[in-house]
LUMLUMTI-434977 format. One line per field, with one value per residue (C-alpha): residue number from 1; residue in one letter; x, y, z. Coordinates in steps of 0.5 Angstrom, whole numbers, plus 500, padded with zeros to 3 digits. Example, Ala and Ser with C-alpha at 12.3 -4.5 7.8 and 13.67 -1.06 7.14 Angstrom:
pos: (1,2)
code: (a,s)
X: (525,527)
Y: (491,498)
Z: (516,514)
***
This chain:
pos: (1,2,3,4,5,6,7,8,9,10,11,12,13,14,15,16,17,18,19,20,21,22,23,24,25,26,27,28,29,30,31,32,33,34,35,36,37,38,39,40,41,42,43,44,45,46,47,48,49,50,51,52,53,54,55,56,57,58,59,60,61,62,63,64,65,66,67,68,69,70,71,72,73,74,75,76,77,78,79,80,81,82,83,84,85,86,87,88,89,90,91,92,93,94,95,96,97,98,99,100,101,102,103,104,105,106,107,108,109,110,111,112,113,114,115,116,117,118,119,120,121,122,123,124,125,126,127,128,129,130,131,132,133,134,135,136,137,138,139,140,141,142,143,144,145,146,147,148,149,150,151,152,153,154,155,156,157,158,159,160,161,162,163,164,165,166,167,168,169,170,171,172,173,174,175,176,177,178,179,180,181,182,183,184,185,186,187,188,189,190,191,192,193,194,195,196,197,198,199,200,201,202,203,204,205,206,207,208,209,210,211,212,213,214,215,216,217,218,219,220,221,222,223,224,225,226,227,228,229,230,231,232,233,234,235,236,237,238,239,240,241,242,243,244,245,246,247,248,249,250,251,252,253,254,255,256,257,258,259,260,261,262,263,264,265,266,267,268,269,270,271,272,273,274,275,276,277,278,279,280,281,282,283,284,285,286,287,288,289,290,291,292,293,294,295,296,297,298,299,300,301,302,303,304,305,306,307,308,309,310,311,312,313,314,315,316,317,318,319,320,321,322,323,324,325,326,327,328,329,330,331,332,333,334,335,336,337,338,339,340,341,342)
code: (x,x,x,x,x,x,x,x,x,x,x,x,x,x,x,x,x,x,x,x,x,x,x,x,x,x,x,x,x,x,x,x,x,x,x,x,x,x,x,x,x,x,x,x,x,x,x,x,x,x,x,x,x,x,x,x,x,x,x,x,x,x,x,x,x,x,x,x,x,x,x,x,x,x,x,x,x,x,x,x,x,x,x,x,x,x,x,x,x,x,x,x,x,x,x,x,x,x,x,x,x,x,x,x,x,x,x,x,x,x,x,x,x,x,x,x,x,x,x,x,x,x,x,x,x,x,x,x,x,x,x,x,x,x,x,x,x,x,x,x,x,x,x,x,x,x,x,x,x,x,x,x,x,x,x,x,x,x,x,x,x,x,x,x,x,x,x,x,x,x,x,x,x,x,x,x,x,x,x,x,x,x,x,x,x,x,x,x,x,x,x,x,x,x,x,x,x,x,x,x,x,x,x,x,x,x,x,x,x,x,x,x,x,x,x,x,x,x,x,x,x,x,x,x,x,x,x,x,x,x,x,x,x,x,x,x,x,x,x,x,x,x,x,x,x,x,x,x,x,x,x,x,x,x,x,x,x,x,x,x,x,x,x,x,x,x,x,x,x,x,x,x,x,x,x,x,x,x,x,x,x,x,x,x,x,x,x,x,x,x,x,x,x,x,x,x,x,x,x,x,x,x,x,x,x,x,x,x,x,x,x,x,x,x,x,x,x,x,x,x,x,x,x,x,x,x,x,x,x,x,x,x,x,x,x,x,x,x,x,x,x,x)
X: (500,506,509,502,501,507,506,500,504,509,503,499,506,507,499,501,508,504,499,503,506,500,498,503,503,496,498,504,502,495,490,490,495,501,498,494,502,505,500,500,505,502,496,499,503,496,494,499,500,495,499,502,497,495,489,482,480,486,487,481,479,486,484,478,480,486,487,479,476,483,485,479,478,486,485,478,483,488,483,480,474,472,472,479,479,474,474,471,477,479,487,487,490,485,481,482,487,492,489,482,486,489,483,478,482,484,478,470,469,466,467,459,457,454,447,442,434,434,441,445,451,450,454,450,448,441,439,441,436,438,443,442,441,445,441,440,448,447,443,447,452,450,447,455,457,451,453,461,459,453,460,462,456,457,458,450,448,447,452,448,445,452,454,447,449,457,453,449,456,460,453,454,461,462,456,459,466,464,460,466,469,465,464,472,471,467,470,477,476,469,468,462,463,459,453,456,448,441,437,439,433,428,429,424,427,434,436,433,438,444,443,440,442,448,454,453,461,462,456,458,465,463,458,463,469,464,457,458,463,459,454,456,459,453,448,450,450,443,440,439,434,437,444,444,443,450,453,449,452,460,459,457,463,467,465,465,472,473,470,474,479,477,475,483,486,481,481,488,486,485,479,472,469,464,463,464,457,454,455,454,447,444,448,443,436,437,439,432,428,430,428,422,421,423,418,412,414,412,405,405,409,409,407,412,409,411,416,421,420,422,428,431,429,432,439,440,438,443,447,447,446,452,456,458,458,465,466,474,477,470,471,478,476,471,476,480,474,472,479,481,474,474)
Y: (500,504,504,505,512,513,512,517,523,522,522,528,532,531,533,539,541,539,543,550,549,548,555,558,556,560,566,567,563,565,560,555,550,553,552,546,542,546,542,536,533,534,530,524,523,524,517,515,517,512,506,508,505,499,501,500,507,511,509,509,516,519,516,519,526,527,522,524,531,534,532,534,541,542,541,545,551,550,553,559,554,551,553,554,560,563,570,577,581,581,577,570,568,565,570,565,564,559,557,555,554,547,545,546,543,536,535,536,542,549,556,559,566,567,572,573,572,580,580,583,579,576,572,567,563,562,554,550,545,538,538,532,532,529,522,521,520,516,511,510,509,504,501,500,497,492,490,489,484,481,479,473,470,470,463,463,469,469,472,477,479,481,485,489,490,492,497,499,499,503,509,509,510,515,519,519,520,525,528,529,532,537,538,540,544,548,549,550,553,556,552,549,541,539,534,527,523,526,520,516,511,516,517,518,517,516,522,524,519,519,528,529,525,520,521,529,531,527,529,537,536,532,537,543,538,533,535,542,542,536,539,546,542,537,543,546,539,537,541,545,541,533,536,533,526,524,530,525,519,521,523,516,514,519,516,508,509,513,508,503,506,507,500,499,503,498,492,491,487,487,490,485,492,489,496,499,495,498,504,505,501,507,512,509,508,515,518,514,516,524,523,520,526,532,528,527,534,533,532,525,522,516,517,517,511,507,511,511,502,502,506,503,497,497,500,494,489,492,492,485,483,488,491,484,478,478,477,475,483,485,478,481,488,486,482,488,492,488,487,494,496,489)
Z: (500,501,495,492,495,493,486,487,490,483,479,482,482,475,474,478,475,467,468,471,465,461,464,462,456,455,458,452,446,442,441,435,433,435,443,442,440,446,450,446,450,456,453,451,458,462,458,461,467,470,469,475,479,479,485,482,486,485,479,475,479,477,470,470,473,467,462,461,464,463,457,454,457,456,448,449,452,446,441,447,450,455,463,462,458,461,459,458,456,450,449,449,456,462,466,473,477,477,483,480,473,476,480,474,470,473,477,475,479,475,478,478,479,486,485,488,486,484,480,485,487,495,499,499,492,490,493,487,484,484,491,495,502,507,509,501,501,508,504,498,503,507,500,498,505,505,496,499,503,498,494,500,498,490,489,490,485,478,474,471,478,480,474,477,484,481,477,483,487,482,481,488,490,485,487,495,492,488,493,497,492,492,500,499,493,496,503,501,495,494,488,486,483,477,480,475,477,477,480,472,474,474,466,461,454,452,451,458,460,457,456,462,468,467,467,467,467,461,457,459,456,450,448,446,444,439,439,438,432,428,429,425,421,419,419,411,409,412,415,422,423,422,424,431,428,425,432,437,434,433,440,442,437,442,449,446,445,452,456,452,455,463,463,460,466,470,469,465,460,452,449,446,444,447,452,444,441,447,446,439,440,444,439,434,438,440,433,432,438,436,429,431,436,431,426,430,432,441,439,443,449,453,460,465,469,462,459,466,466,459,458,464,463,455,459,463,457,453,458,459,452,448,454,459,455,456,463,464,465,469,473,475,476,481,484,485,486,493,495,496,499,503)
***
Protein backbone atom coordinates (compact mmCIF):
# COMPACT_ATOMS: atom_id res chain seq x y z
CA UNK A 1 0.00 0.00 0.00
CA UNK A 2 2.94 2.25 0.67
CA UNK A 3 4.33 1.79 -2.56
CA UNK A 4 0.86 2.71 -4.24
CA UNK A 5 0.68 5.79 -2.60
CA UNK A 6 3.70 6.69 -3.29
CA UNK A 7 2.91 6.10 -6.98
CA UNK A 8 -0.14 8.25 -6.66
CA UNK A 9 2.08 11.36 -4.98
CA UNK A 10 4.52 10.86 -8.33
CA UNK A 11 1.62 10.80 -10.37
CA UNK A 12 -0.41 14.00 -8.89
CA UNK A 13 3.01 16.01 -9.13
CA UNK A 14 3.46 15.26 -12.44
CA UNK A 15 -0.29 16.54 -13.18
CA UNK A 16 0.31 19.41 -11.25
CA UNK A 17 3.75 20.43 -12.72
CA UNK A 18 2.05 19.63 -16.45
CA UNK A 19 -0.61 21.61 -15.82
CA UNK A 20 1.30 25.03 -14.28
CA UNK A 21 3.13 24.74 -17.66
CA UNK A 22 -0.16 23.96 -19.53
CA UNK A 23 -1.16 27.61 -17.77
CA UNK A 24 1.69 29.02 -18.80
CA UNK A 25 1.32 28.08 -22.14
CA UNK A 26 -2.08 29.98 -22.45
CA UNK A 27 -1.20 32.85 -21.12
CA UNK A 28 1.81 33.33 -23.88
CA UNK A 29 1.07 31.44 -27.19
CA UNK A 30 -2.26 32.62 -28.84
CA UNK A 31 -4.81 30.09 -29.34
CA UNK A 32 -4.87 27.59 -32.40
CA UNK A 33 -2.37 24.88 -33.39
CA UNK A 34 0.28 26.55 -32.42
CA UNK A 35 -1.06 26.03 -28.48
CA UNK A 36 -2.84 22.83 -29.21
CA UNK A 37 1.01 21.20 -30.11
CA UNK A 38 2.55 22.78 -26.98
CA UNK A 39 -0.11 21.08 -25.16
CA UNK A 40 0.14 17.81 -26.99
CA UNK A 41 2.60 16.38 -25.16
CA UNK A 42 0.88 16.79 -22.18
CA UNK A 43 -2.09 14.82 -23.64
CA UNK A 44 -0.34 12.08 -24.30
CA UNK A 45 1.56 11.75 -20.97
CA UNK A 46 -2.15 11.92 -19.09
CA UNK A 47 -3.05 8.63 -21.09
CA UNK A 48 -0.27 7.28 -19.60
CA UNK A 49 0.13 8.36 -16.41
CA UNK A 50 -2.68 5.97 -14.97
CA UNK A 51 -0.68 3.05 -15.72
CA UNK A 52 1.07 3.81 -12.64
CA UNK A 53 -1.28 2.47 -10.48
CA UNK A 54 -2.55 -0.50 -10.26
CA UNK A 55 -5.59 0.38 -7.31
CA UNK A 56 -8.86 0.04 -8.88
CA UNK A 57 -9.80 3.57 -7.10
CA UNK A 58 -6.91 5.33 -7.37
CA UNK A 59 -6.39 4.65 -10.55
CA UNK A 60 -9.31 4.55 -12.33
CA UNK A 61 -10.64 8.04 -10.43
CA UNK A 62 -7.05 9.37 -11.64
CA UNK A 63 -8.03 8.20 -15.05
CA UNK A 64 -10.97 9.59 -14.98
CA UNK A 65 -9.83 13.02 -13.71
CA UNK A 66 -6.91 13.44 -16.27
CA UNK A 67 -6.75 11.18 -19.25
CA UNK A 68 -10.57 12.12 -19.75
CA UNK A 69 -11.80 15.37 -18.14
CA UNK A 70 -8.26 16.91 -18.25
CA UNK A 71 -7.40 15.96 -21.63
CA UNK A 72 -10.68 17.16 -23.18
CA UNK A 73 -10.87 20.29 -21.26
CA UNK A 74 -6.98 21.15 -22.08
CA UNK A 75 -7.68 20.25 -26.19
CA UNK A 76 -11.06 22.40 -25.34
CA UNK A 77 -8.56 25.38 -24.08
CA UNK A 78 -6.04 25.17 -26.80
CA UNK A 79 -8.52 26.33 -29.29
CA UNK A 80 -9.99 29.36 -26.53
CA UNK A 81 -12.93 27.03 -25.12
CA UNK A 82 -14.14 25.43 -22.38
CA UNK A 83 -14.05 26.56 -18.25
CA UNK A 84 -10.70 26.84 -18.97
CA UNK A 85 -10.59 29.88 -21.19
CA UNK A 86 -13.20 31.44 -19.70
CA UNK A 87 -12.81 35.21 -20.40
CA UNK A 88 -14.57 38.26 -21.24
CA UNK A 89 -11.33 40.39 -21.82
CA UNK A 90 -10.37 40.36 -25.21
CA UNK A 91 -6.74 38.58 -25.26
CA UNK A 92 -6.54 34.88 -25.39
CA UNK A 93 -5.19 34.21 -21.80
CA UNK A 94 -7.57 32.59 -19.18
CA UNK A 95 -9.29 34.78 -17.06
CA UNK A 96 -9.24 32.31 -13.69
CA UNK A 97 -6.33 32.06 -11.30
CA UNK A 98 -3.99 29.30 -11.52
CA UNK A 99 -5.45 28.49 -8.31
CA UNK A 100 -8.81 27.53 -9.83
CA UNK A 101 -6.90 26.85 -13.44
CA UNK A 102 -5.25 23.55 -11.77
CA UNK A 103 -8.62 22.39 -9.81
CA UNK A 104 -11.12 23.08 -13.00
CA UNK A 105 -8.86 21.33 -15.09
CA UNK A 106 -8.17 18.05 -13.69
CA UNK A 107 -11.22 17.69 -11.59
CA UNK A 108 -15.13 17.84 -12.27
CA UNK A 109 -15.54 21.22 -10.72
CA UNK A 110 -16.83 24.29 -12.75
CA UNK A 111 -16.73 27.87 -11.02
CA UNK A 112 -20.26 29.56 -10.99
CA UNK A 113 -21.36 33.05 -10.35
CA UNK A 114 -23.05 33.70 -6.89
CA UNK A 115 -26.32 35.89 -7.60
CA UNK A 116 -28.94 36.54 -5.86
CA UNK A 117 -32.92 36.20 -7.15
CA UNK A 118 -33.21 40.18 -7.85
CA UNK A 119 -29.63 40.09 -10.17
CA UNK A 120 -27.35 41.44 -7.51
CA UNK A 121 -24.32 39.46 -6.44
CA UNK A 122 -24.89 38.13 -2.65
CA UNK A 123 -22.84 36.09 -0.62
CA UNK A 124 -25.18 33.40 -0.59
CA UNK A 125 -26.09 31.59 -3.78
CA UNK A 126 -29.52 30.82 -4.76
CA UNK A 127 -30.46 27.14 -3.68
CA UNK A 128 -29.39 24.76 -6.69
CA UNK A 129 -31.79 22.46 -7.92
CA UNK A 130 -30.93 18.87 -7.79
CA UNK A 131 -28.39 18.81 -4.43
CA UNK A 132 -29.04 15.91 -2.45
CA UNK A 133 -29.74 15.78 1.22
CA UNK A 134 -27.63 14.35 3.65
CA UNK A 135 -29.59 11.24 4.45
CA UNK A 136 -29.81 10.33 0.55
CA UNK A 137 -26.16 9.82 0.67
CA UNK A 138 -26.42 8.01 3.96
CA UNK A 139 -28.59 5.66 2.23
CA UNK A 140 -26.51 4.89 -0.80
CA UNK A 141 -23.91 4.37 1.53
CA UNK A 142 -25.01 1.91 3.66
CA UNK A 143 -26.58 0.32 0.11
CA UNK A 144 -22.72 0.12 -1.08
CA UNK A 145 -21.39 -1.60 2.38
CA UNK A 146 -24.35 -4.06 2.26
CA UNK A 147 -23.56 -4.78 -1.97
CA UNK A 148 -19.73 -5.31 -0.60
CA UNK A 149 -20.63 -7.84 1.63
CA UNK A 150 -23.31 -9.72 -0.99
CA UNK A 151 -20.07 -10.72 -2.87
CA UNK A 152 -19.14 -13.40 -0.18
CA UNK A 153 -21.77 -15.21 -1.20
CA UNK A 154 -21.49 -14.97 -5.13
CA UNK A 155 -21.04 -18.39 -5.49
CA UNK A 156 -24.99 -18.63 -5.03
CA UNK A 157 -26.10 -15.63 -7.33
CA UNK A 158 -26.60 -15.62 -10.82
CA UNK A 159 -23.98 -13.98 -12.82
CA UNK A 160 -26.01 -11.62 -14.51
CA UNK A 161 -27.58 -10.56 -11.06
CA UNK A 162 -23.76 -9.72 -9.86
CA UNK A 163 -23.21 -7.74 -13.10
CA UNK A 164 -26.45 -5.52 -11.42
CA UNK A 165 -25.29 -5.07 -8.22
CA UNK A 166 -21.65 -4.06 -9.62
CA UNK A 167 -23.45 -1.50 -11.57
CA UNK A 168 -25.34 -0.27 -8.61
CA UNK A 169 -21.77 -0.32 -6.53
CA UNK A 170 -20.20 1.55 -8.89
CA UNK A 171 -23.26 4.42 -9.44
CA UNK A 172 -23.22 4.37 -5.75
CA UNK A 173 -19.34 4.79 -5.09
CA UNK A 174 -19.20 7.52 -7.43
CA UNK A 175 -22.00 9.32 -6.34
CA UNK A 176 -20.41 9.36 -2.35
CA UNK A 177 -17.00 9.96 -4.18
CA UNK A 178 -17.99 12.72 -6.22
CA UNK A 179 -20.07 14.13 -3.25
CA UNK A 180 -17.12 14.32 -1.27
CA UNK A 181 -15.32 16.08 -3.76
CA UNK A 182 -17.68 18.67 -3.77
CA UNK A 183 -17.81 19.14 0.09
CA UNK A 184 -14.19 19.83 -0.37
CA UNK A 185 -14.50 21.92 -3.45
CA UNK A 186 -16.60 24.03 -1.84
CA UNK A 187 -15.19 24.55 1.72
CA UNK A 188 -11.55 24.88 0.46
CA UNK A 189 -11.76 26.43 -2.58
CA UNK A 190 -15.48 28.19 -2.96
CA UNK A 191 -16.09 26.12 -6.01
CA UNK A 192 -19.19 24.28 -7.04
CA UNK A 193 -18.66 20.51 -8.50
CA UNK A 194 -20.51 19.38 -11.27
CA UNK A 195 -23.34 17.13 -10.23
CA UNK A 196 -22.23 13.39 -12.29
CA UNK A 197 -25.80 11.58 -11.61
CA UNK A 198 -29.48 13.05 -11.61
CA UNK A 199 -31.50 10.18 -9.84
CA UNK A 200 -30.66 8.03 -13.94
CA UNK A 201 -33.61 5.37 -12.98
CA UNK A 202 -36.17 8.09 -12.77
CA UNK A 203 -35.41 8.53 -17.03
CA UNK A 204 -38.21 8.91 -19.56
CA UNK A 205 -36.34 8.35 -22.88
CA UNK A 206 -32.77 7.86 -24.17
CA UNK A 207 -32.16 11.04 -24.45
CA UNK A 208 -33.25 12.01 -20.75
CA UNK A 209 -31.06 9.65 -19.82
CA UNK A 210 -27.94 9.43 -21.52
CA UNK A 211 -28.41 14.03 -22.08
CA UNK A 212 -30.00 14.60 -18.86
CA UNK A 213 -29.17 12.31 -16.07
CA UNK A 214 -26.04 9.81 -16.45
CA UNK A 215 -22.79 10.55 -16.38
CA UNK A 216 -23.54 14.47 -16.60
CA UNK A 217 -19.62 15.59 -16.31
CA UNK A 218 -19.03 13.61 -19.47
CA UNK A 219 -21.94 14.69 -21.34
CA UNK A 220 -20.76 18.48 -20.64
CA UNK A 221 -17.58 17.87 -21.96
CA UNK A 222 -18.41 15.94 -24.76
CA UNK A 223 -21.12 18.55 -26.24
CA UNK A 224 -18.52 21.30 -27.22
CA UNK A 225 -15.71 18.88 -28.02
CA UNK A 226 -17.86 16.63 -30.31
CA UNK A 227 -21.54 17.52 -30.57
CA UNK A 228 -20.89 20.93 -31.23
CA UNK A 229 -18.31 20.78 -34.08
CA UNK A 230 -20.61 18.00 -35.91
CA UNK A 231 -23.24 19.48 -35.52
CA UNK A 232 -21.83 22.87 -37.60
CA UNK A 233 -20.33 21.13 -39.52
CA UNK A 234 -23.55 18.48 -40.52
CA UNK A 235 -25.88 21.66 -40.54
CA UNK A 236 -24.77 23.04 -44.30
CA UNK A 237 -24.81 19.67 -45.25
CA UNK A 238 -28.57 18.45 -44.10
CA UNK A 239 -29.88 20.61 -42.68
CA UNK A 240 -30.37 22.52 -38.90
CA UNK A 241 -32.96 20.43 -38.52
CA UNK A 242 -31.35 16.73 -39.01
CA UNK A 243 -28.03 17.91 -38.00
CA UNK A 244 -27.87 16.65 -34.55
CA UNK A 245 -28.57 12.87 -35.77
CA UNK A 246 -24.88 12.08 -37.47
CA UNK A 247 -23.64 14.81 -34.22
CA UNK A 248 -25.39 12.67 -31.68
CA UNK A 249 -24.03 9.28 -33.00
CA UNK A 250 -20.11 10.69 -33.53
CA UNK A 251 -20.59 11.44 -29.95
CA UNK A 252 -21.36 8.12 -29.24
CA UNK A 253 -18.56 6.82 -31.38
CA UNK A 254 -16.25 9.28 -29.03
CA UNK A 255 -17.34 7.87 -25.69
CA UNK A 256 -17.30 4.23 -26.83
CA UNK A 257 -13.81 4.65 -27.33
CA UNK A 258 -13.41 6.66 -23.79
CA UNK A 259 -14.97 4.05 -22.21
CA UNK A 260 -13.10 1.29 -23.99
CA UNK A 261 -10.39 3.09 -22.43
CA UNK A 262 -11.43 3.41 -18.47
CA UNK A 263 -12.43 -0.15 -18.67
CA UNK A 264 -8.59 -0.52 -19.97
CA UNK A 265 -7.24 1.41 -17.05
CA UNK A 266 -9.45 -1.00 -14.89
CA UNK A 267 -9.50 -4.19 -15.69
CA UNK A 268 -5.79 -4.29 -17.74
CA UNK A 269 -6.92 -6.64 -19.94
CA UNK A 270 -7.28 -6.41 -24.14
CA UNK A 271 -10.30 -5.02 -25.44
CA UNK A 272 -13.80 -7.41 -26.81
CA UNK A 273 -15.73 -4.20 -27.94
CA UNK A 274 -18.20 -5.57 -26.62
CA UNK A 275 -18.52 -1.93 -24.17
CA UNK A 276 -17.95 -0.37 -27.77
CA UNK A 277 -21.36 -2.25 -29.48
CA UNK A 278 -23.13 -0.89 -26.28
CA UNK A 279 -22.63 2.18 -26.81
CA UNK A 280 -23.01 2.37 -30.61
CA UNK A 281 -26.63 0.58 -30.21
CA UNK A 282 -27.82 3.28 -28.05
CA UNK A 283 -26.06 5.88 -30.26
CA UNK A 284 -28.30 4.34 -33.22
CA UNK A 285 -31.77 4.01 -31.09
CA UNK A 286 -31.41 7.63 -29.81
CA UNK A 287 -30.63 8.93 -33.40
CA UNK A 288 -34.12 6.85 -34.17
CA UNK A 289 -35.92 8.11 -31.15
CA UNK A 290 -34.92 11.96 -31.93
CA UNK A 291 -35.80 11.43 -35.44
CA UNK A 292 -39.21 9.89 -34.47
CA UNK A 293 -39.61 13.03 -32.03
CA UNK A 294 -38.67 15.82 -34.29
CA UNK A 295 -40.77 13.81 -37.00
CA UNK A 296 -43.95 13.42 -34.96
CA UNK A 297 -43.12 16.98 -34.10
CA UNK A 298 -44.05 16.28 -29.61
CA UNK A 299 -47.29 15.76 -30.42
CA UNK A 300 -47.72 12.33 -28.72
CA UNK A 301 -45.55 10.98 -25.45
CA UNK A 302 -45.74 7.81 -23.42
CA UNK A 303 -46.65 8.28 -20.00
CA UNK A 304 -43.91 8.72 -17.58
CA UNK A 305 -45.26 5.26 -15.33
CA UNK A 306 -44.59 3.38 -19.06
CA UNK A 307 -41.86 5.45 -20.58
CA UNK A 308 -39.63 5.27 -17.19
CA UNK A 309 -39.83 1.17 -16.91
CA UNK A 310 -39.13 0.77 -20.48
CA UNK A 311 -36.03 3.17 -20.76
CA UNK A 312 -34.64 1.54 -17.87
CA UNK A 313 -35.41 -1.72 -18.61
CA UNK A 314 -33.89 -1.26 -22.58
CA UNK A 315 -30.51 0.21 -20.61
CA UNK A 316 -30.17 -3.11 -18.34
CA UNK A 317 -31.12 -5.53 -21.31
CA UNK A 318 -28.69 -3.96 -23.64
CA UNK A 319 -26.42 -3.90 -20.91
CA UNK A 320 -26.48 -7.36 -20.28
CA UNK A 321 -26.84 -8.56 -23.77
CA UNK A 322 -24.15 -6.00 -25.77
CA UNK A 323 -21.78 -4.43 -22.98
CA UNK A 324 -21.09 -7.84 -20.66
CA UNK A 325 -20.79 -11.00 -22.49
CA UNK A 326 -17.34 -10.94 -21.96
CA UNK A 327 -17.00 -11.62 -18.38
CA UNK A 328 -12.89 -12.40 -18.06
CA UNK A 329 -11.51 -8.44 -17.48
CA UNK A 330 -15.20 -7.64 -15.53
CA UNK A 331 -14.60 -10.88 -13.27
CA UNK A 332 -10.80 -9.52 -12.73
CA UNK A 333 -12.17 -5.81 -12.19
CA UNK A 334 -14.66 -7.10 -9.33
CA UNK A 335 -12.19 -9.04 -7.99
CA UNK A 336 -9.79 -6.17 -7.67
CA UNK A 337 -12.84 -3.93 -6.81
CA UNK A 338 -13.78 -6.09 -3.62
CA UNK A 339 -10.32 -6.43 -2.50
CA UNK A 340 -9.72 -3.11 -1.84
CA UNK A 341 -13.22 -2.22 -0.34
CA UNK A 342 -12.87 -5.36 1.54
Amino acid sequence: MEGELYNLFKVWFSVFASLFYCFAIGKTVPKGTARFFCFLPILCLFLLLPLNLSSIHFGGMTAFFIAWLANFKLALHAFGKGPLSSSSSSDDSPSISFSSFLPVACFPIKIQQKFHPNGQDKQNPVPKKGLKSIPNYAVKGLLLAMLVRVYDYREFIHPKVIWLLYCLQIYFFLELILATVAAMARALLGLELEPQFNEPYLSTSLQDFWGRRWNLMVSSILRPTVYEPLLKTSAPIIGRKWAPLPAILGTFVVSAVMHELMFYYLSRVKPTWEITWFFLLHGVCLVAEVALKKAVARRWCLPRFISTPLTVGFVLVTGFGCSFQSFSGAELMLERLRSTLL
